[in-house]
C-alpha positions as a LaTeX table, in Angstrom:
\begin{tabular}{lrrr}
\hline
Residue & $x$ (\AA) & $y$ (\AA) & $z$ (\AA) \\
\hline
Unk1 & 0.00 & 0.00 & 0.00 \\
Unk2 & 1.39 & 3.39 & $-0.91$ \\
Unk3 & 2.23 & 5.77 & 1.92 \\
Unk4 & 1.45 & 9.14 & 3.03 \\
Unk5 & 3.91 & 12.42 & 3.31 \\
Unk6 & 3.57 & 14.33 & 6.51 \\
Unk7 & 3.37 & 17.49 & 4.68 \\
Unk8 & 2.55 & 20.78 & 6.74 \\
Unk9 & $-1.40$ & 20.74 & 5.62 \\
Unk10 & $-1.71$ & 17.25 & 7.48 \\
Unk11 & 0.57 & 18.62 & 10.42 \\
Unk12 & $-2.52$ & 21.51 & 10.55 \\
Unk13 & $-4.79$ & 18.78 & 9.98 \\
Unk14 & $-3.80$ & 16.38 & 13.18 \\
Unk15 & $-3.14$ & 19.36 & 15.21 \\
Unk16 & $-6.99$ & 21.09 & 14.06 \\
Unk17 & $-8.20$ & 17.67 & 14.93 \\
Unk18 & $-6.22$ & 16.96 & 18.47 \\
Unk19 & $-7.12$ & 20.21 & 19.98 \\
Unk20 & $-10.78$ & 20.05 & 19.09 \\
Unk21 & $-11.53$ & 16.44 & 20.23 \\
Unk22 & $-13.99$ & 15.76 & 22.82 \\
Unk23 & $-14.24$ & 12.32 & 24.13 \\
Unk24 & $-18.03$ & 11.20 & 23.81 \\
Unk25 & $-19.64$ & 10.90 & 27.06 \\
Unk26 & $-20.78$ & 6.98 & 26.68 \\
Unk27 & $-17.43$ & 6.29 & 26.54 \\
Unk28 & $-15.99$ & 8.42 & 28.91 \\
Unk29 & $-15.84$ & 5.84 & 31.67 \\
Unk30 & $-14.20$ & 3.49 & 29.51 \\
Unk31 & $-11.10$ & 5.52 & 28.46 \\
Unk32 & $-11.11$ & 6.73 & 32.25 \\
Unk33 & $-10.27$ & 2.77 & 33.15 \\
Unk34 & $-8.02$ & 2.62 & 29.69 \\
Unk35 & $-5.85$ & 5.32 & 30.96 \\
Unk36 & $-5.87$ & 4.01 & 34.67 \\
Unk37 & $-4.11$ & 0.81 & 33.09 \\
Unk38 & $-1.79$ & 2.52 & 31.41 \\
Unk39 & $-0.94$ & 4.68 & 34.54 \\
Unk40 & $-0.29$ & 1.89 & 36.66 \\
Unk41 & 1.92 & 0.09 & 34.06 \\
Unk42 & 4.21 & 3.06 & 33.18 \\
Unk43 & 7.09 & 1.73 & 34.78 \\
Unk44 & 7.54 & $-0.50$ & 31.65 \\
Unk45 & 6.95 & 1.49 & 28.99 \\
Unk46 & 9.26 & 3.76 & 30.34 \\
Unk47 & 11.91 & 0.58 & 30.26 \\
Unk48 & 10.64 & 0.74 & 26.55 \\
Unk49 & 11.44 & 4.48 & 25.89 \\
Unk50 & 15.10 & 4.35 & 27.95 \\
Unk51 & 16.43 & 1.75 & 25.55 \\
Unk52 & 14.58 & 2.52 & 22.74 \\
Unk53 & 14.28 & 6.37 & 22.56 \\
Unk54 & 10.21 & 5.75 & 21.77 \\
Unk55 & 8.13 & 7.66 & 23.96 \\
Unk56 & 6.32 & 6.22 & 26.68 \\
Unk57 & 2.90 & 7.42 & 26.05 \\
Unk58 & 3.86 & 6.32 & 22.27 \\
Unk59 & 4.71 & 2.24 & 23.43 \\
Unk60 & 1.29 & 2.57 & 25.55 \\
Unk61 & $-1.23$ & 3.42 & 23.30 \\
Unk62 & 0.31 & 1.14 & 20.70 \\
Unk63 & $-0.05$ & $-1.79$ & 22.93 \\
Unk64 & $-3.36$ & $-1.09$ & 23.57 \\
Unk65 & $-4.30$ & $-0.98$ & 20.11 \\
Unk66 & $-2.56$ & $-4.29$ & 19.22 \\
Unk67 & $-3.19$ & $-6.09$ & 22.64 \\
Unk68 & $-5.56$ & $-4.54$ & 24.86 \\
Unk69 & $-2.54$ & $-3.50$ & 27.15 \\
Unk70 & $-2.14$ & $-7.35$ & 27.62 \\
Unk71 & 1.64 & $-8.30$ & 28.43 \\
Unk72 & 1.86 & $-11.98$ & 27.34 \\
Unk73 & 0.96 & $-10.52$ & 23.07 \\
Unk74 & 3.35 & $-8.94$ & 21.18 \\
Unk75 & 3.25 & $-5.66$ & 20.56 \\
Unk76 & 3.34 & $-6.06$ & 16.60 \\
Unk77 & $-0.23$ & $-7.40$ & 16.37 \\
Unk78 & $-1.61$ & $-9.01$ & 19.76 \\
Unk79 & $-0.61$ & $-12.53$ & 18.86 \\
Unk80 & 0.97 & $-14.99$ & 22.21 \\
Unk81 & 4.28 & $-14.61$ & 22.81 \\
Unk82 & 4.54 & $-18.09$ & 23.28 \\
Unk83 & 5.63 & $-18.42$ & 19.54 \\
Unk84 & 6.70 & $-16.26$ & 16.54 \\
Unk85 & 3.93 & $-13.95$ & 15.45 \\
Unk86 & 1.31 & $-15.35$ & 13.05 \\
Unk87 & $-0.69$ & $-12.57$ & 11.77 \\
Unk88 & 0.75 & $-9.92$ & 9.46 \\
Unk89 & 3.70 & $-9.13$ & 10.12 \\
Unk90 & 4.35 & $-12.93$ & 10.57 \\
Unk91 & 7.49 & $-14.84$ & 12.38 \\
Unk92 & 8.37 & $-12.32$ & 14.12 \\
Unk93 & 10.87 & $-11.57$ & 16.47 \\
Unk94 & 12.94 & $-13.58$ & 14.05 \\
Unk95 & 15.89 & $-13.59$ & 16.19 \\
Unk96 & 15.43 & $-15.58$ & 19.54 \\
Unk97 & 13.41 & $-18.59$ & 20.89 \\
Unk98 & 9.81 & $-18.35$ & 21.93 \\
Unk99 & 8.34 & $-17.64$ & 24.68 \\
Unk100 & 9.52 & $-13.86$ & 23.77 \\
Unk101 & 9.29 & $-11.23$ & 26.62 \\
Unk102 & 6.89 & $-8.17$ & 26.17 \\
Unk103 & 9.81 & $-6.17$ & 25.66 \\
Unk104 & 11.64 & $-8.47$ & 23.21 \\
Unk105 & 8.63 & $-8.04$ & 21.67 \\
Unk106 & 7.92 & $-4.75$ & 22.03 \\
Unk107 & 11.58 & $-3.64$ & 20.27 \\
Unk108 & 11.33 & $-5.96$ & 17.64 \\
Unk109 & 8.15 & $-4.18$ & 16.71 \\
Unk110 & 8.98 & $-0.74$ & 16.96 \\
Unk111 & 12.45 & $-1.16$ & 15.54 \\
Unk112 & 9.98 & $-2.94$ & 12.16 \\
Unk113 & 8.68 & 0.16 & 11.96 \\
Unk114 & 11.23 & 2.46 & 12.03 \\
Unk115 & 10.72 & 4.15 & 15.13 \\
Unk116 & 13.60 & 5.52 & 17.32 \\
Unk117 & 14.35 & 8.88 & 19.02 \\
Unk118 & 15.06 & 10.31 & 16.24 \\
Unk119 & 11.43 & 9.77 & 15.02 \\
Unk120 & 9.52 & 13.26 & 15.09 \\
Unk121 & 7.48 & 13.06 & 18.54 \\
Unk122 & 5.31 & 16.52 & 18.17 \\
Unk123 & 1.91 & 16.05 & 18.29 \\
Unk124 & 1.51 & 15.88 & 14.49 \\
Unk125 & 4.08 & 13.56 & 14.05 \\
Unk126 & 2.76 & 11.07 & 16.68 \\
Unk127 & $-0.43$ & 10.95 & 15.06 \\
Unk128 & 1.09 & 10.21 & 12.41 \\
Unk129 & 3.28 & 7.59 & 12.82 \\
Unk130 & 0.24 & 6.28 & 14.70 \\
Unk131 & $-1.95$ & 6.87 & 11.59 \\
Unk132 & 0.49 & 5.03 & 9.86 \\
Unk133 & 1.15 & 2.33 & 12.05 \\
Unk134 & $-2.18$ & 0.81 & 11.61 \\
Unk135 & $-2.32$ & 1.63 & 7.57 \\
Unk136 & $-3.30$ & 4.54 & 5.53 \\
Unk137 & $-6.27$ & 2.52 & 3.58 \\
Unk138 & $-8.60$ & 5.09 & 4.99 \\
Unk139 & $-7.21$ & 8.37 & 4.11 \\
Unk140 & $-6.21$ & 6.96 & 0.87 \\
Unk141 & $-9.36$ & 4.93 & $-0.25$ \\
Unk142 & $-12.38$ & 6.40 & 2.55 \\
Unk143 & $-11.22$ & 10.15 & 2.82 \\
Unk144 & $-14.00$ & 10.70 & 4.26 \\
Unk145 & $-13.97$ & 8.73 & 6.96 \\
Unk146 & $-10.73$ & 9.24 & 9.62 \\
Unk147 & $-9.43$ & 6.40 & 10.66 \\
Unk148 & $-10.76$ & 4.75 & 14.03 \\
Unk149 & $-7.52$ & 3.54 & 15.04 \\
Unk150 & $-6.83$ & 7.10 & 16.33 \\
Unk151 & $-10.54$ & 8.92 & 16.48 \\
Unk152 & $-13.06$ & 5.74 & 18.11 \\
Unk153 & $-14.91$ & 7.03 & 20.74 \\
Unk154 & $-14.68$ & 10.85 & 20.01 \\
Unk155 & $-16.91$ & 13.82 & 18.14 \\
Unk156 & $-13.98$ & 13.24 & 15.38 \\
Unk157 & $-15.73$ & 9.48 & 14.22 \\
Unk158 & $-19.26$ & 8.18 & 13.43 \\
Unk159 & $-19.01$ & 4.55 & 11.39 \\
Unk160 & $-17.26$ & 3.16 & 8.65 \\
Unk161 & $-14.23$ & 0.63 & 9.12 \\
Unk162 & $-12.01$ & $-2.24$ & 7.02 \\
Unk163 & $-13.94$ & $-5.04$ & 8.46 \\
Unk164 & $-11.28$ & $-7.72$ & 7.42 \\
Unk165 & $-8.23$ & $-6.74$ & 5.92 \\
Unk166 & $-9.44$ & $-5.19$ & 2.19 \\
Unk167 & $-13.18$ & $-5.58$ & 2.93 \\
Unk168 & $-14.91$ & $-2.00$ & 3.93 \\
Unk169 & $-18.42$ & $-1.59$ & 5.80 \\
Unk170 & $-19.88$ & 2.17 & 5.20 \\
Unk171 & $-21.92$ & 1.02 & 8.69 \\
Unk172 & $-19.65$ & $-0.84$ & 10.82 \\
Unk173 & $-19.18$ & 1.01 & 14.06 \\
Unk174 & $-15.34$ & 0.59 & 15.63 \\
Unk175 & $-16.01$ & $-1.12$ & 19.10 \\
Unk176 & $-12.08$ & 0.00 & 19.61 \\
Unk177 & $-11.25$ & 3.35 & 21.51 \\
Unk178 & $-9.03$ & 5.17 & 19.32 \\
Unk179 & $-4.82$ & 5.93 & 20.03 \\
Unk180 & $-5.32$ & 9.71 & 19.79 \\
Unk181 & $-8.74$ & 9.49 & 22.41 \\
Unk182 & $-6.49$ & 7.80 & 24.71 \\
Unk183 & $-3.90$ & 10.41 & 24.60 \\
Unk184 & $-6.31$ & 13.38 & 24.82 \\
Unk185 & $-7.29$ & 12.02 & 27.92 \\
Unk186 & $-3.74$ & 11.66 & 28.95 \\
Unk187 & $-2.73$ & 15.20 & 28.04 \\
Unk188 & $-5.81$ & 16.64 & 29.91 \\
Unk189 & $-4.60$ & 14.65 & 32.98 \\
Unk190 & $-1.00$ & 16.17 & 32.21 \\
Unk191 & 0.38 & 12.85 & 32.23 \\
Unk192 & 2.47 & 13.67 & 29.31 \\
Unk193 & 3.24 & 16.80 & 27.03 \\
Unk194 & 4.52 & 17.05 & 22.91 \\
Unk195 & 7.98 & 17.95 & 22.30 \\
Unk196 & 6.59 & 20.91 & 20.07 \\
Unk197 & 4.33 & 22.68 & 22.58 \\
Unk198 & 5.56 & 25.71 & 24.05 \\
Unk199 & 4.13 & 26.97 & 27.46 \\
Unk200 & 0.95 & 29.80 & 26.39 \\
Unk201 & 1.51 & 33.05 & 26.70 \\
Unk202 & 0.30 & 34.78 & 29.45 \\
Unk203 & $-0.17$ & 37.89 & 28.42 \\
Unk204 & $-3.75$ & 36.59 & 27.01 \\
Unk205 & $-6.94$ & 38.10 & 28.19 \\
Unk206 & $-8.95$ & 34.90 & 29.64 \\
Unk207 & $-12.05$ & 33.95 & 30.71 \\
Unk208 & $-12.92$ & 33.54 & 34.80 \\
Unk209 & $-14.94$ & 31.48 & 36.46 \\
Unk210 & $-14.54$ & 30.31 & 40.26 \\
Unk211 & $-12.71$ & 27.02 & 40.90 \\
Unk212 & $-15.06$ & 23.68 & 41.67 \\
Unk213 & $-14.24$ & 19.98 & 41.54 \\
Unk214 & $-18.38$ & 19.81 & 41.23 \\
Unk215 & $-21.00$ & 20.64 & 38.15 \\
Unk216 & $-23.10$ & 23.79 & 38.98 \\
Unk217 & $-26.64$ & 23.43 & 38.84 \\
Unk218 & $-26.68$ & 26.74 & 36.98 \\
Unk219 & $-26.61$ & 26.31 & 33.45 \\
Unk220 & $-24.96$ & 30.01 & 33.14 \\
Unk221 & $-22.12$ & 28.97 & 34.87 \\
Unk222 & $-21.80$ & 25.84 & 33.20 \\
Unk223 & $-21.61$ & 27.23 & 29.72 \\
Unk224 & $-18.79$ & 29.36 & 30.63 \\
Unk225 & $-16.86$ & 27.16 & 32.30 \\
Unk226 & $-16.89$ & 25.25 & 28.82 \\
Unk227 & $-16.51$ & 28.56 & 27.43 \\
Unk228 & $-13.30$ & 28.50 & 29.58 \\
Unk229 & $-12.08$ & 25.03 & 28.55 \\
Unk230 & $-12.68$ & 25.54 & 25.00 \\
Unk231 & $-10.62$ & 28.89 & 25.64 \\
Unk232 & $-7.75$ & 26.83 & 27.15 \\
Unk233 & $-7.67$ & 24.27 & 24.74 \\
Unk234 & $-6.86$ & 27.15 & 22.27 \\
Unk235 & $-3.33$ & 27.05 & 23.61 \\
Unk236 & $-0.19$ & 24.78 & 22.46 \\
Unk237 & $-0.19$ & 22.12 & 25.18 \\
Unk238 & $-3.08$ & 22.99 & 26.82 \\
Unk239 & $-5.59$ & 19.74 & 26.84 \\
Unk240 & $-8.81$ & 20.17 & 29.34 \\
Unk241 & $-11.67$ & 17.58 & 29.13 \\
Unk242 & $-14.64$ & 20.30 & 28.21 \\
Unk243 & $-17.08$ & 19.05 & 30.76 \\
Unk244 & $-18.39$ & 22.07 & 32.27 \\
Unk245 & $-16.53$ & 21.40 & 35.63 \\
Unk246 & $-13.61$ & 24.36 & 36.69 \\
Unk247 & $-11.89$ & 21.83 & 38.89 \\
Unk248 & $-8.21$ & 20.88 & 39.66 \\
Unk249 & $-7.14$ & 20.27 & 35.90 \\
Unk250 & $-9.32$ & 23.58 & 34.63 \\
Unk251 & $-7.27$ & 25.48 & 37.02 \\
Unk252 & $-3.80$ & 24.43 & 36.69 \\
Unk253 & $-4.12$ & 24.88 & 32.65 \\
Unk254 & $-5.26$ & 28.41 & 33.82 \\
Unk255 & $-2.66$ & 29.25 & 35.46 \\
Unk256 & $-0.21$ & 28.01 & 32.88 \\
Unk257 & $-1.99$ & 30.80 & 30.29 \\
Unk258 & $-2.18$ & 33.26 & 33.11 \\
Unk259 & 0.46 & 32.56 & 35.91 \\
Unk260 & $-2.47$ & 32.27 & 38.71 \\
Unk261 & $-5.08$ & 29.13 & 39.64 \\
Unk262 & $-8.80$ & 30.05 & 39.15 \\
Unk263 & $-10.28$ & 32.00 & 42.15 \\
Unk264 & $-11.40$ & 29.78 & 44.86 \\
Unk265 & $-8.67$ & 27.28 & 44.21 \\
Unk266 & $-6.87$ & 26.53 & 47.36 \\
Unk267 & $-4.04$ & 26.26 & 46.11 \\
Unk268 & $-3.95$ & 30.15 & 45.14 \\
\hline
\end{tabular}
């Protein structure tokens, strides 16, 4: 299959797409416990990212992608480590003797694809190595359709998927949560941030609303705290879930734009 060029229209076009995607709320809960499984394993996808120069976040949502964050699959397509891989690519690790370790595994798979420290890391070129990664079939043959192996589970995908390799369904509905969800959830819990994003100015007017960990009842106040969020998330780096609530994330992403917490916060 013919590849794609990260020119700087599809660096806009990842970036557009990153900064403006909300989570939908049916799935919320599941991404919460996807990214709670991720936290507690970090340890070894940092082992990953010391010997391998991939980024941690990078090695996580790939391995939940191609193995449901399960450590006895390899990384290159969720088959058993017990053996050589059998799906595409097959009989792989090729050097070695099964049973493989995850992170055997997990560098014969990255190192397949290329990927190093020298790989671009910003936030475009993540998404698209992670684009890539999976297969450009959609964004060369279903344009209009982005591909749910970054945007399942967001505002950024309704249906449409390869059902086997080759075969497409207009109406098939991914059942997978996509790699870029996962790490919009991850950069609004500042578990992470892109190489490329500076800290926001803060000479910027903002928006104000009183720090709370809870939902107001007042649909005023509601509607500009997502006012606020949606303000925030205007900024390089800045990723707040848009949920109407000016709690503990809300504020600190404030006062990265502005150099002070929301009023009310205790921690002012």
């Amino acid at each position: 299959m013919p590849s794609v060029q990260l020119t700087a229209r599809l660096r806009d076009d990842y970036k557009n797409l990153f900064n403006n995607c909300d989570i939908r709320p049916e799935r919320s809960q599941e991404v919460e416990g996807i990214v709670r499984k991720i936290d507690a394993s970090r340890a070894r996808y940092d082992k990953v990212e010391t010997s391998l120069g991939v980024p941690w976040f990078v090695v996580a949502v790939t391995h939940n992608m191609e193995a449901s964050l399960n450590f006895t699959k390899h990384l290159h397509n969720g088959d058993p480590l017990t053996a050589r891989t059998m799906q595409v690519p097959a009989g792989r690790p090729k050097a070695g003797t099964p049973p493989f370790t995850w992170e055997q595994s997990a560098a014969d798979a990255l190192t397949l694809k290329g990927l190093s420290a020298d790989t671009d890391w910003s936030l475009s070129g993540t998404l698209y190595r992670l684009e890539g990664y999976n297969g450009w079939g959609y964004r060369l043959f279903h344009p209009d359709v982005l591909s749910p192996y970054l945007w399942s589970y967001s505002n950024r995908y309704q249906s449409g998927k390869y059902v086997t390799d080759g075969t497409w369904s207009d109406t098939a509905v991914s059942k997978q949560c996509g790699a870029a969800v996962i790490l919009r959830r991850m950069a609004e819990k500042l578990m992470f941030g892109f190489p490329d994003q500076p800290l926001p100015r803060e000479d910027s007017e903002p928006l104000v609303v009183a720090h709370s960990n809870r939902k107001s009842r007042d649909p005023a106040i509601v509607a500009r705290a997502e006012e606020l969020q949606r303000w925030l998330n205007s900024f390089d780096g800045i990723f707040v879930k848009v949920d109407g609530i000016p709690g503990n994330g809300t504020s600190e992403a404030f006062k990265k734009v502005t150099g002070q917490y929301l009023p009310g916060d205790p921690r002012a």
